[in-house]
GUTORLO-586377 format. One line per 10 residues: number of its first residue (from 1); their letters; for each residue x, y, z of N, C-alpha, C. Coordinates in steps of 0.05 Angstrom, whole numbers, plus 5000, padded with zeros to 4 digits. Atoms other than C-alpha are relative to their C-alpha. Layout:
NUM) a) X,Y,Z,X,Y,Z,X,Y,Z  ...
END
This chain:
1) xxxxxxxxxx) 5002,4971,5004,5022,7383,3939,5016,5015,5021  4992,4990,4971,5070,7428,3980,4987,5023,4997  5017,4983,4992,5058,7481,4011,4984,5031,4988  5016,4980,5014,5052,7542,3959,4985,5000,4987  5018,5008,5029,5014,7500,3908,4975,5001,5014  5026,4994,4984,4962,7497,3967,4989,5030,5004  5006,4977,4992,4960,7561,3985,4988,5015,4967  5018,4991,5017,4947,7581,3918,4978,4986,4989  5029,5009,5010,4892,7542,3909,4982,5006,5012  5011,4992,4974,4858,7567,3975,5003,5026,4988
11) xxxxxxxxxx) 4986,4979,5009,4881,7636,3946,4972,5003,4970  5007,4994,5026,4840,7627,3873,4974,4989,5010  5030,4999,4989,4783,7585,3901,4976,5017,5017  5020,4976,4991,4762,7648,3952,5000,5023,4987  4996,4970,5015,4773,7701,3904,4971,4985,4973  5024,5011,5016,4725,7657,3857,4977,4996,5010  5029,5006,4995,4677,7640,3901,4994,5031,5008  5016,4980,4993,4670,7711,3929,4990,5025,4971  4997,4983,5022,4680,7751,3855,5003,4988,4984  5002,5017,5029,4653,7702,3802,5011,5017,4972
21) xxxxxxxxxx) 4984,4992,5025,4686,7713,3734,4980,5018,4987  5024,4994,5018,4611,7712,3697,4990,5023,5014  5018,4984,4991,4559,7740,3735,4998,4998,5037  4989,4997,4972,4553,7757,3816,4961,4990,5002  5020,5003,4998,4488,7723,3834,4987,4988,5025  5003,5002,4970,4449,7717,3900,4983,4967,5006  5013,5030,4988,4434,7640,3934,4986,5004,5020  5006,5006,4963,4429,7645,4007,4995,5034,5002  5004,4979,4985,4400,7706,4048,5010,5020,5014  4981,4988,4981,4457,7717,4086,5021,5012,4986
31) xxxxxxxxxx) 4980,4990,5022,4501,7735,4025,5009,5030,5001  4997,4970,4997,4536,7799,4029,4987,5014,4969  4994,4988,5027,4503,7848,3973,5022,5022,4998  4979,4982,5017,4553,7890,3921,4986,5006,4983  5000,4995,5026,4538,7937,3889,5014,5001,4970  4994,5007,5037,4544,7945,3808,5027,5010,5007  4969,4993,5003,4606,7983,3815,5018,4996,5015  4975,5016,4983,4643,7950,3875,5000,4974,4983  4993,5021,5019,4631,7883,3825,5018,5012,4987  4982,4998,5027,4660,7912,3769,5028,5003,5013
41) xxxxxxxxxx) 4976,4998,4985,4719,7932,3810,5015,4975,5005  4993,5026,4986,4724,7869,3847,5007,4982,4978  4993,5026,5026,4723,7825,3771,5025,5011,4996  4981,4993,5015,4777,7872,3747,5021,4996,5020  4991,5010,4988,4817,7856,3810,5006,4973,4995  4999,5023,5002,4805,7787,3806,5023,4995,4973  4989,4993,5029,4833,7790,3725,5027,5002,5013  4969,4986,4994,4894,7828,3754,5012,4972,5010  4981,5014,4987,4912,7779,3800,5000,4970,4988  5008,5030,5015,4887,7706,3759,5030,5018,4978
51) xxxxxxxxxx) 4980,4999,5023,4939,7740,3702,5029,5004,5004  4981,4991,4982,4993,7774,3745,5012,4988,5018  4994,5003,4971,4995,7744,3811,5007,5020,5020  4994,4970,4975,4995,7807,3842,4981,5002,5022  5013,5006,4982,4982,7800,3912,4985,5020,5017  5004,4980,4999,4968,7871,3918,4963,5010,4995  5036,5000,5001,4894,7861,3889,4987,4981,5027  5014,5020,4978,4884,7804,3939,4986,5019,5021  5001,4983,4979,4899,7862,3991,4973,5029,5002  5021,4977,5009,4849,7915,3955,4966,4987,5010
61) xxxxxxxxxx) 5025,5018,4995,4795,7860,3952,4984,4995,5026  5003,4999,4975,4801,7848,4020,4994,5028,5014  5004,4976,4992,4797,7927,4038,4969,5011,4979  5026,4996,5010,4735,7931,3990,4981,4985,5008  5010,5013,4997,4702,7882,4022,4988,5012,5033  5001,4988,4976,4706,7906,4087,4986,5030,4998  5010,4980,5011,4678,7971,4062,4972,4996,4996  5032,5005,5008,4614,7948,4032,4989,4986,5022  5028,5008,4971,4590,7910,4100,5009,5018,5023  5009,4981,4981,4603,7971,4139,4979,5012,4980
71) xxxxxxxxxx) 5018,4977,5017,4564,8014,4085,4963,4991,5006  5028,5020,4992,4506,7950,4095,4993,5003,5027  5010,4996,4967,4511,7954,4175,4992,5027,5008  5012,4978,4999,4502,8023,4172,4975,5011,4985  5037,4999,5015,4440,8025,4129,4994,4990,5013  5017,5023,4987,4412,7965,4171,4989,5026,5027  5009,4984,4978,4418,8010,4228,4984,5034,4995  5007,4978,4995,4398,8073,4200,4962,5001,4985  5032,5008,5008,4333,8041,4167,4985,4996,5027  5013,5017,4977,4310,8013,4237,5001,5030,5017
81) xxxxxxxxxx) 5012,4980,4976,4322,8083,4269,4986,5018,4990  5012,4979,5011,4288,8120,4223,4975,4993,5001  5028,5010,4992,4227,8065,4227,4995,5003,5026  5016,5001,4969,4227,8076,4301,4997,5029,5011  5000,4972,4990,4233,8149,4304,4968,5011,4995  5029,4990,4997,4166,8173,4332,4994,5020,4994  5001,4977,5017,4165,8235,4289,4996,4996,4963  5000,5005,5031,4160,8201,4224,4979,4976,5000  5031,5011,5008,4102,8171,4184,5003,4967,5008  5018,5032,5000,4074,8102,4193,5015,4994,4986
91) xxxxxxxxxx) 4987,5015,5033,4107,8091,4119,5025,4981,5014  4971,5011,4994,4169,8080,4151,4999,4978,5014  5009,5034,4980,4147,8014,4201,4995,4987,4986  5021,5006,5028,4109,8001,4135,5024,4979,4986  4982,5007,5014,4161,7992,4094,5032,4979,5019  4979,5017,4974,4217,7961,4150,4978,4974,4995  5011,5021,4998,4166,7908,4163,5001,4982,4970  5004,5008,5032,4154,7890,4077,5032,4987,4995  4973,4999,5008,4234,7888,4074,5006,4973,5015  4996,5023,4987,4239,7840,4130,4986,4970,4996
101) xxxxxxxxxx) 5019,5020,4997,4184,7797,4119,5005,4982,4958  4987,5013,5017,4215,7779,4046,5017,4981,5001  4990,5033,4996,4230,7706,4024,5025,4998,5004  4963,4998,4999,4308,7725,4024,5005,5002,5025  4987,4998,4969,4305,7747,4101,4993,4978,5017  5001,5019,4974,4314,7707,4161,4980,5019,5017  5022,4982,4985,4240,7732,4190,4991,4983,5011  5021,5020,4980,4208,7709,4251,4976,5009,5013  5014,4995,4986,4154,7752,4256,4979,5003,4978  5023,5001,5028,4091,7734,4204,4982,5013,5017
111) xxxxxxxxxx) 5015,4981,4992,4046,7767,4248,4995,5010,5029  5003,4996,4967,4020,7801,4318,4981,4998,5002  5030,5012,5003,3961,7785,4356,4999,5033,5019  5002,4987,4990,3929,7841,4378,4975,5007,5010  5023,4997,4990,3866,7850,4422,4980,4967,4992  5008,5027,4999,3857,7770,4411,4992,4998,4966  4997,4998,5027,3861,7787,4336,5031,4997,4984  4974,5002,5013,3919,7758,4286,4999,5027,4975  5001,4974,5024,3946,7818,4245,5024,4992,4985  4984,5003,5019,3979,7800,4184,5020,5025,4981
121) xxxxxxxxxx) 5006,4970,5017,3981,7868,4143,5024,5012,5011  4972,4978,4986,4054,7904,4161,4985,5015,5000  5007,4979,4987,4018,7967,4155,4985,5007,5014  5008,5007,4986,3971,7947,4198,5021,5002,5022  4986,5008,4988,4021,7923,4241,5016,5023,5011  4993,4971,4996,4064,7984,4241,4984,5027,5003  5013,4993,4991,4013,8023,4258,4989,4998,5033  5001,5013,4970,4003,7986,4323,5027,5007,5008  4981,4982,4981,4066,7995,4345,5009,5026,4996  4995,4973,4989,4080,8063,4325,4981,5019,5026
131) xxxxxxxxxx) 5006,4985,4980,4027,8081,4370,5009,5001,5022  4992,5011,4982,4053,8040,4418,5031,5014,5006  4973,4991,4996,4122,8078,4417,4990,5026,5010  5013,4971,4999,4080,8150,4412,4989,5009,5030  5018,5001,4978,4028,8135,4465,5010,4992,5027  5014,5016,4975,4049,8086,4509,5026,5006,5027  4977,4986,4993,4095,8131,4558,4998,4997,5031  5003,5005,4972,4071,8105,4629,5022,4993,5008  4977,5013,4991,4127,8063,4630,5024,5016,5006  4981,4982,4999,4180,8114,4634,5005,5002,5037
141) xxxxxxxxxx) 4990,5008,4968,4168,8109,4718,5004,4971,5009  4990,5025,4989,4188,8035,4722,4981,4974,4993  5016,5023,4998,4129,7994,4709,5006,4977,4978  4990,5023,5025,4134,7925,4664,4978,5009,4982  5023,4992,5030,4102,7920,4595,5002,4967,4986  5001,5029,5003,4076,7857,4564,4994,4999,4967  5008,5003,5031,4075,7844,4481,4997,4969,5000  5009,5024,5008,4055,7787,4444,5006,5001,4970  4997,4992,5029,4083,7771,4377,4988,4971,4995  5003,5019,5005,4066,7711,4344,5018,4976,4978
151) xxxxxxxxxx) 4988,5009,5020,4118,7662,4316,5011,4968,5026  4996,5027,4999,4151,7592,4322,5010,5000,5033  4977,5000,4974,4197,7605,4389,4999,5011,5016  4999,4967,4977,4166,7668,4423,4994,4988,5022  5005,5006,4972,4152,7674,4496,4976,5010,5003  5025,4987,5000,4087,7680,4520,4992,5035,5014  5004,4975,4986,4105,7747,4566,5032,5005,5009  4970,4988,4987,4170,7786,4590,4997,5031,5018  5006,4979,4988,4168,7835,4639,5033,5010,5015  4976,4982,4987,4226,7882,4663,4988,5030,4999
161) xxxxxxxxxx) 5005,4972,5000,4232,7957,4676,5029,5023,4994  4977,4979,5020,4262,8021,4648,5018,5004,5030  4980,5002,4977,4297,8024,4720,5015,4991,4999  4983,5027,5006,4336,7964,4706,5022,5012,4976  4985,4991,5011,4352,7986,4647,5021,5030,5002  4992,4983,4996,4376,8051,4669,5021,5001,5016  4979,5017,4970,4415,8022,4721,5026,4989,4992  4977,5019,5010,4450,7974,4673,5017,5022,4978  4983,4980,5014,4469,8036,4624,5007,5010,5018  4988,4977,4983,4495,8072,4688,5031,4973,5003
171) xxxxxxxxxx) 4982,5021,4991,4541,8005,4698,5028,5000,4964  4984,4992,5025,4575,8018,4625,5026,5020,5000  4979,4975,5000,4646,8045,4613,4995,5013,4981  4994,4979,5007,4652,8111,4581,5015,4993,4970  4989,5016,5022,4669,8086,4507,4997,5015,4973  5017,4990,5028,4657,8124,4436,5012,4975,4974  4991,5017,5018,4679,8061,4402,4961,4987,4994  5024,5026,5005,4624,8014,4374,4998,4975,5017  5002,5035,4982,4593,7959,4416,4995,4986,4971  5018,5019,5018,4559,7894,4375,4982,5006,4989
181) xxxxxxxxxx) 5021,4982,5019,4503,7937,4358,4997,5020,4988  4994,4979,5018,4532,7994,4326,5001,5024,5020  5003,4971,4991,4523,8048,4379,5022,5002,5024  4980,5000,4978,4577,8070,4431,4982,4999,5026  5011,4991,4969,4563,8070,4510,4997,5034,5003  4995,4962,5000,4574,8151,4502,4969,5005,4993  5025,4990,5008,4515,8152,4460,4979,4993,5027  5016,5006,4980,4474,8112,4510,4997,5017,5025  4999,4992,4981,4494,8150,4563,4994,5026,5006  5006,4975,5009,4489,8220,4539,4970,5011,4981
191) xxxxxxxxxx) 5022,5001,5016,4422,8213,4494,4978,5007,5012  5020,4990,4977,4376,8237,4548,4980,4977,5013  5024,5023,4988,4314,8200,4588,4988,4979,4982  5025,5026,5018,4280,8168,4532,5019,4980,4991  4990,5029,4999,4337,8117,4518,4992,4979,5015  5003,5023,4981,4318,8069,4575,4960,4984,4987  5029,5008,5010,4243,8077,4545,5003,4978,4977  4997,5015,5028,4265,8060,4475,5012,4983,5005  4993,5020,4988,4308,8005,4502,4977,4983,5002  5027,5018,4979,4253,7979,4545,4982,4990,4972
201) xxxxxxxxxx) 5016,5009,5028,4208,7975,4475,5006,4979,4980  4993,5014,5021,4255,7946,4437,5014,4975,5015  4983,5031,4981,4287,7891,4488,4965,4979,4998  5032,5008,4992,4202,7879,4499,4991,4978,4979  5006,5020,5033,4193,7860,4422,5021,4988,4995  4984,5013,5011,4255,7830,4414,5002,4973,5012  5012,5022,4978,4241,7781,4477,4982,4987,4994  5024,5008,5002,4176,7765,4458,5001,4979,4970  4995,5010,5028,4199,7745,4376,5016,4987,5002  4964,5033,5000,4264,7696,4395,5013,5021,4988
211) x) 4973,4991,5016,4304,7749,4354,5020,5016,5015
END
């Protein structure tokens, strides 16, 4: 086989496996979803270029693709700040927790123990920590904070302080690009006092769950 016969076979095999002919149907967890009308797009691409060879859809496919997992990373993130924003109902932890804890996600957190009690119940659950975001505001002068989640890999305790953290956002360049987790250093840096808190909260539970 030389070399273009390869390339188009590498060429038709990832255009197949990512934009099946038939139907677009979900295996694994980690699968990017599409929606109904980036499919349809994406088959009629596919078509174009299986009949044509026009390398021009390859190029579209590739720019539509890229498109729909920003559109996904940006929901991801804007679900998770809207469940942690301490101005909004319970529902919202409620529902975050239900979403995650489905057989499709990679979840490592079946339940928390709380007051030597296992709590299964997300809204339960979310409930507990929203108070815990609302209430629990001592920490804001430096002191550690200790959770307990309960799953295969956690740690039994983690302790740091919002100092540290405040310390380590002062050590950050000046950036409005995107880090790894979606938010610039600008934001961090400009967002007022309660970043180091909310930090501190969410480094606490994220330490404690292996995630």
């Amino acid at each position: 086989m030389d070399a273009i016969d390869e390339f188009y076979l590498i060429i038709n095999s990832c255009l197949d496996s990512c934009v099946p002919v038939k139907t677009y149907r979900f295996s694994k967890p980690y699968e990017l979803y599409i929606p109904a009308k980036y499919r349809n797009k994406l088959k009629r691409l596919q078509n174009r270029y299986f009949k044509s060879n026009d390398f021009t859809a390859v190029a579209q496919i590739t720019i539509i693709f890229n498109q729909i997992k920003e559109k996904n990373r940006l929901k991801v993130i804007n679900e998770e700040l809207l469940a942690l924003n301490t101005n909004s109902n319970v529902q919202n932890l409620s529902l975050l927790f239900n979403k995650r804890t489905k057989a499709t996600q990679n979840n490592d957190i079946p339940c928390i123990q709380h007051n030597s009690t296992f709590i299964y119940d997300s809204k339960t659950m979310a409930g507990l920590l929203s108070s815990t975001f609302v209430n629990d505001v001592e920490n804001i002068s430096g002191y550690g904070s200790r959770a307990m989640c309960v799953t295969s890999n956690s740690r039994k305790s983690i302790s740091f302080t919002c100092m540290k953290i405040k310390k380590a956002i002062n050590t950050l360049k000046l950036s409005k690009g995107h880090g790894v987790d979606g938010i610039s250093s600008f934001l961090y840096k400009y967002c007022g006092p309660d970043i180091p808190l909310l930090l501190f909260k969410l480094f606490t539970l994220s330490m404690e769950t292996g995630s």
